[in-house]
N, C-alpha and C positions, 0 to 999 in steps of 0.2 A: 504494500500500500504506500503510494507516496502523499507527499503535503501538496495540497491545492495551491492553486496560486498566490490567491490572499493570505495560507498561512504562511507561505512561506516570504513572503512581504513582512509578515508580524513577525518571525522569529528572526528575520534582518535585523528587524528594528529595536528588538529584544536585546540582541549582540550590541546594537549602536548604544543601547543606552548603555548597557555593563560597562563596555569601554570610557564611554562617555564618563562614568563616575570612576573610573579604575577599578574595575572589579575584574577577577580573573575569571570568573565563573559566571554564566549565564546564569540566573536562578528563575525560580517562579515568579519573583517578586516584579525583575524583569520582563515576562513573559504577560505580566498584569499591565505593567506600568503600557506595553505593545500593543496587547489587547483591545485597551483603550481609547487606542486609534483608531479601530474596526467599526465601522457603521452597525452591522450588525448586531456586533456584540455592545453597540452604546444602544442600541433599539430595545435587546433583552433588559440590559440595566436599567431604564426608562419604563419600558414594563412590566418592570416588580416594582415601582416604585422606587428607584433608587437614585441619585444625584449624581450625573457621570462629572460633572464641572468636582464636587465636594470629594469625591472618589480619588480623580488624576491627582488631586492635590497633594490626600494624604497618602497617596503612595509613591509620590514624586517627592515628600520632605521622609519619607520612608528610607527610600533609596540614596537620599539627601547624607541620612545621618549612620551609613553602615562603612566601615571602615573596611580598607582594601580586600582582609581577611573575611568578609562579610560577618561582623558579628555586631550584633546590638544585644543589651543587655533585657534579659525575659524570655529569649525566643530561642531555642533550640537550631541547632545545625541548619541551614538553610538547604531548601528540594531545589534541585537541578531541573533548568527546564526541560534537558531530555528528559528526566523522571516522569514529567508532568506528559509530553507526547508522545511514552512509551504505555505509560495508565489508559491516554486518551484511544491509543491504538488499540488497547484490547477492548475496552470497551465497547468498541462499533465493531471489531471484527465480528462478532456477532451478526450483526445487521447487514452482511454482504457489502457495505459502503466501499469502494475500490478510492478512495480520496479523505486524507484526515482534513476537517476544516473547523477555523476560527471558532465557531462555536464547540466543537470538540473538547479544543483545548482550553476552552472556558470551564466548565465543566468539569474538565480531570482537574481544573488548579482546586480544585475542592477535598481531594483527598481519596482516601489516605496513603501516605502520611499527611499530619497535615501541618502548611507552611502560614508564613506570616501572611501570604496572597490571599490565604485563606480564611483568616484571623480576620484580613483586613474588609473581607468581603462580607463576614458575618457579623461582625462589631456595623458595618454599615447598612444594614439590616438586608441585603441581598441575598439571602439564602439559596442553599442549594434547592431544598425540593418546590419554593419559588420561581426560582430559573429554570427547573426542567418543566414546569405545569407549563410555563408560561411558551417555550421553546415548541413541547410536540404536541400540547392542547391550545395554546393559544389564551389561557387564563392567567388573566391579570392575578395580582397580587393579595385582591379582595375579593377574588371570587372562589377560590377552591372549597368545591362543596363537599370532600372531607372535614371545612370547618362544623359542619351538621353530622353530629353523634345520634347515635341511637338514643341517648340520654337526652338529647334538649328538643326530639323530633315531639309533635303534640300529638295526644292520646287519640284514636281516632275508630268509630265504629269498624268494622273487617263483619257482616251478615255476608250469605250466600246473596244473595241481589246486589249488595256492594261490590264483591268480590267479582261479579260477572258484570257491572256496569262500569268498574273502574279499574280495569284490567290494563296492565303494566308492561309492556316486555324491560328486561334487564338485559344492555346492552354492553356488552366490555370493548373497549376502544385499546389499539394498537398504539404503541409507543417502542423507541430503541433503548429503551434503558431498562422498564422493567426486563427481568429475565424471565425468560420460557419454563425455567424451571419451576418458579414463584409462581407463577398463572396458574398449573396445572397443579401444583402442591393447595394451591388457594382454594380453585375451583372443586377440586376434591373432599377439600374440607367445608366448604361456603355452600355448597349448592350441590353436594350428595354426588357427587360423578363419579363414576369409577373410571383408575387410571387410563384406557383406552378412551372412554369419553372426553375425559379432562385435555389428552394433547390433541386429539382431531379437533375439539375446538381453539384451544390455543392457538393449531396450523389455520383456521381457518379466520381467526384472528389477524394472524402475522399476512393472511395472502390478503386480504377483505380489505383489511382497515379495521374493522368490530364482528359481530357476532354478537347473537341473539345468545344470552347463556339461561333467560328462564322468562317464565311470563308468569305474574301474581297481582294478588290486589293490590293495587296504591299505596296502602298502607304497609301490609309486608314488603310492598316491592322496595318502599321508602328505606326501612331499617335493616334490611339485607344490604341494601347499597353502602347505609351509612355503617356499619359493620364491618363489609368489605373493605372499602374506602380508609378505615382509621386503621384494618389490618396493614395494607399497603403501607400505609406512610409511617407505621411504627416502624414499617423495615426499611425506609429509606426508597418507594419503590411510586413514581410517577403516573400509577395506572389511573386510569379515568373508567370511570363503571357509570351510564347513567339510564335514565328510561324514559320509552315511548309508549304513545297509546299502541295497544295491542292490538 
């Protein structure tokens, strides 16, 4: 797999600045400060709600105050930016992608391990499972309906004539971060599937776009989702689960 063009624009620029401050080592920190050049990658920032102007700064007096050895006092050893787009490599090997790009390597600078790039992206309230909702759903920073638990959903009649006028499909939506592994371990557990069921829908996930994984009342279908949903993001995993009328 090689670097697209644009990232390889950004790991120039990455190199330019190490130099630029005398640094021997390209770091992550570098590869941020690059990043932040990227259209793209200011587009994600902007739709988590983040401050790309208040970001370049503080990791530009970041970079400001790391002595040749790169060390500042608080932060452990500093990650190599190859680290960071050898992480991003495996990550989408995965996904068939034949090109590592600018957003990739936004993403791996998240960890683990994790660097000050990383520190500095989460003290600035950017998060990671922020930047991937927002990247392969398209959800802003206020909207992940993960926020909605089964605990704050409201109580709500489920009669057979509800259940048949307000009929649900639950729909799982494809993304390249959750893993294949996770979907059908989920689906197994969530929604009664046996292993053979759990990965033909998974594959039929990965080829589609989504897949229908159940059809229920409104109400169940509500707390199944919100269920699912808080499953996923305890483990760090970007799935999007929603539903249509049936």
């Amino acid at each position: 797999m090689k670097l697209r063009t644009d990232l390889q624009a950004v790991a120039a620029c990455a190199g330019l600045f190490a130099t630029t401050h005398g640094h021997a080592t390209i770091t992550a920190e570098h590869l941020l400060a690059a990043l932040l050049t990227d259209e793209t990658v200011k587009q994600i920032i902007a739709g988590v709600g983040g401050d790309v102007l208040a970001l370049v700064s503080v990791t530009n007096r970041l970079l400001d105050s790391l002595d040749p050895r790169l060390q500042s006092a608080g932060f452990s050893p500093p990650v190599s930016a190859i680290d960071v787009l050898k992480r991003a490599l495996l990550a989408v090997t995965e996904t068939g992608a034949r090109e590592l790009t600018p957003i990739d390597a936004f993403v791996a600078l998240y960890g683990p391990p994790a660097s000050r790039a990383s520190q500095l992206l989460t003290s600035s309230g950017i998060e990671r499972m922020r930047v991937l909702l927002f990247i392969e759903h398209g959800i802003a920073h206020d909207e992940d309906p993960s926020d909605v638990t089964p605990d704050t959903l409201p109580a709500r009649d489920v009669t057979p004539s509800t259940a048949v006028n307000a009929a649900r499909k639950i729909v799982l939506h494809n993304d390249r971060y959750t893993t294949m592994e996770f979907i059908v371990e989920a689906l197994q557990s969530f929604f009664d599937l046996g292993a053979d069921d759990a990965r033909r829908l998974m594959l039929a996930v990965h080829r589609e776009g989504k897949a229908t994984v159940a059809v229920d009342a409104e109400a169940i279908a509500e707390r199944r989702i919100a269920t699912f949903l808080s499953h996923a993001r305890a483990h760090g995993m970007p799935l999007l689960v929603t539903s249509e009328p049936a």
